[in-house]
N, C-alpha and C positions, 0 to 999 in steps of 0.2 A: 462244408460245415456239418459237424456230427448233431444228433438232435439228443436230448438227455435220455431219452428211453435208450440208445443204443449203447450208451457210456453206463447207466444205471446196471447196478446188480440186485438182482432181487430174489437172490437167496438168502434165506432164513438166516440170522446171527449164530453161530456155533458158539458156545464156552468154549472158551480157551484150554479150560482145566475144570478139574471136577471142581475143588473150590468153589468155581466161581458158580454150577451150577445148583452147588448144595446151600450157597449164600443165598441164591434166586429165588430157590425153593423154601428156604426159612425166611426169606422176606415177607415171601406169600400166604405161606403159614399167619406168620404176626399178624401179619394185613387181616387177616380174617379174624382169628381173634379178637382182636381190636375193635372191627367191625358186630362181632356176636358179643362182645363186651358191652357195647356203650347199647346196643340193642335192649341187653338187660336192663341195664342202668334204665334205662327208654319204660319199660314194661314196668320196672319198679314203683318209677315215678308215677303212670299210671296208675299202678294197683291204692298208692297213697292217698290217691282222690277217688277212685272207684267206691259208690254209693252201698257196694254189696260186702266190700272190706273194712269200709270204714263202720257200717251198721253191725258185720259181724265181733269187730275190733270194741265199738261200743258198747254192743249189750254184753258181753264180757268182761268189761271191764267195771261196768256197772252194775252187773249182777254180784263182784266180788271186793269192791274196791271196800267195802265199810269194812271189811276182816280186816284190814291192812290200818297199823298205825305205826306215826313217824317217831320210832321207837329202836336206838341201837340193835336192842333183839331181837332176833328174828322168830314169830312161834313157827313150825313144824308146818304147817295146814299152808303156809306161804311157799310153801318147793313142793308143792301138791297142785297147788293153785298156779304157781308158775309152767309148770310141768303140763300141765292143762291147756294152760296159754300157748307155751311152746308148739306144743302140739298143732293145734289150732291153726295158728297164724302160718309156720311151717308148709302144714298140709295147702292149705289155701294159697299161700305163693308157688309153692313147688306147680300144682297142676295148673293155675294160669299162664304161669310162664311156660311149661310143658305144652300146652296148645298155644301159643305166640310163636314161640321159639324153638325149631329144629334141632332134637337132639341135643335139648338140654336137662344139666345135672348140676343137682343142689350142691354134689362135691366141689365141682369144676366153677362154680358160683363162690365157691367159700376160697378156692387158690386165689380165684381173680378177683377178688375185694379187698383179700390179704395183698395183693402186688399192687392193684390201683387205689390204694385205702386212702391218698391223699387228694386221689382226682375227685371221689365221689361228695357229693353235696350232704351236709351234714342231716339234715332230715332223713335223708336215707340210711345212712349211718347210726344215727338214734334209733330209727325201727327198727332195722335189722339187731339192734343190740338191745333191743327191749326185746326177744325172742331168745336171746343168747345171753344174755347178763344179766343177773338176778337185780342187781341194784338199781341198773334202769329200770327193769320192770316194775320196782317196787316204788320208783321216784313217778311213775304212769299211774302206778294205781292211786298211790296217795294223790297226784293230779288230780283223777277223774274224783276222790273221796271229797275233792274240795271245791269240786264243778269247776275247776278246771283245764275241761275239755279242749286238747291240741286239736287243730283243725289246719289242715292244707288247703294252696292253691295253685295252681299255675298262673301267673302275672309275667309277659314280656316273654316266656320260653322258660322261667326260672321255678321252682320248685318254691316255696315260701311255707313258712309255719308260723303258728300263730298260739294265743291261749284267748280267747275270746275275752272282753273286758265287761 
């Protein structure tokens, strides 16, 4: 009777064909992305409850919000005032996530939100577009102009928003 070690081969798998090696390798690729993906998402989600974004995000918004009325026209001092925001909020994601996150770039953030825009949780998607889209920005200030102030939480692993009542 043979025992299974002397029947076993335990040479390494070869590819067959490069194909099949260049698929293995783009598998592993995806994998990774996917993985440095939802890491952001991960980090984002934090920065929306972080005491030091949210205070920064507030007295900003409350330093500026009485300019802003809910008014079809826009005056000039509003793409001044948003431009300021951008900035802002911008600079303060980029470097947090920059110490989180190995080799990461606000570009390669903005492909990967464009291709998973459906996976991410709408809070996140409101922020990010209150920094990129004038009209959210503008629906944010008028918010804060009327005290009220969105406020985040995490409940159950879930991201949740709110306007306080």
């Amino acid at each position: 009777m043979s025992s299974f070690t002397e029947n076993a081969s335990f040479e390494p798998e070869i590819a067959e064909s490069i194909e099949d090696e260049i698929f293995s390798a783009n598998v592993g690729l995806e994998n990774d992305k996917i993985t440095k993906f939802d890491a952001i998402i991960g980090c984002l989600q934090d920065l929306l409850i972080d005491s030091q974004f949210v205070g920064l995000q507030q007295d900003f918004c409350l330093n500026h919000c009485e300019i802003f009325e809910n008014k079809c026209e826009n005056k000039l001092i509003y793409s001044q005032i948003f431009q300021q925001y951008t900035d802002l909020i911008e600079n303060f994601i980029q470097c947090r996530l920059a110490e989180r996150i190995e080799g990461f770039s606000m570009n390669e953030l903005t492909m990967q939100l464009e291709e998973h825009e459906d996976e991410i949780t709408d809070d996140i998607v409101d922020m990010l577009l209150s920094f990129s889209d004038f009209e959210e920005f503008k629906n944010l200030m008028l918010s804060y102009k009327q005290n009220e102030i969105p406020s985040f939480e995490i409940q159950g692993g879930a991201l949740l928003s709110g306007v306080p009542t």
